[in-house]
C-alpha positions, -999 to 999 in steps of 0.1 A, spaced: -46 -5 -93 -59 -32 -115 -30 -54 -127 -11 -39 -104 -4 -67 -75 -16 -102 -87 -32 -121 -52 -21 -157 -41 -43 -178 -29 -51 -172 12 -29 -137 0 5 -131 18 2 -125 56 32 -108 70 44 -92 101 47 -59 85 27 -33 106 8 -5 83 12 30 93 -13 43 118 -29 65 93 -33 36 71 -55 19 100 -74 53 98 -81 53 61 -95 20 58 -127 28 78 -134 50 45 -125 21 21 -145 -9 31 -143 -35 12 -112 -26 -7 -75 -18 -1 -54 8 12 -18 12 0 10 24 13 27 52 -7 69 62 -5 60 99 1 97 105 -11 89 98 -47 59 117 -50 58 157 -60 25 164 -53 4 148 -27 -27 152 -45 -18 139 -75 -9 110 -98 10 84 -79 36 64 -102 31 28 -95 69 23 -80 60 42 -56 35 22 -38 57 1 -13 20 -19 -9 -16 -24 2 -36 -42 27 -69 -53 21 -97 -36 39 -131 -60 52 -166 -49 49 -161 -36 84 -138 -11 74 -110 -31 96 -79 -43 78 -77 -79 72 -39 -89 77 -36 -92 45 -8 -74 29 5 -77 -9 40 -61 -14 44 -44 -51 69 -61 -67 70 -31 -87 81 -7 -62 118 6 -65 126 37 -49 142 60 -73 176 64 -89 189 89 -60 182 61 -32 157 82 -16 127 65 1 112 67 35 127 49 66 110 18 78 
């Protein structure tokens, strides 16, 4: 997702809670990031994800523990028909 989000400096801490299966998937992505994805816009689950759909990401520490650090994509926009995932 290079390019994708552009980090700030001590990153954007918000009160936005990540789904529990987001918690889940960052023990298999240490050192990295896990993003949320608006499940509405995507066709196949195992396929390409079209940047507007990721709502966001939090980073992931070496631990495998998320950080608190969450980075919304300014990119996302759910598509034309308004459909996107309740918060």
């Amino acid at each position: 997702m290079a390019g994708l989000f552009r980090r700030r400096p001590g990153g954007d801490k918000t009160t936005r809670t990540p789904p529990p299966e987001l918690v889940a998937e960052a023990r298999r992505h240490a050192g990295g990031w896990v993003y949320e994805i608006d499940a509405t816009m995507v066709d196949d689950p195992d396929g390409e994800v079209p940047p507007t759909a990721i709502v966001g990401g939090w980073e992931v520490s070496r631990k495998g523990t998320l950080t608190g650090v969450y980075m919304a994509n300014p990119n996302y926009a759910p598509d034309a028909a308004g459909r996107r995932r309740d918060e």
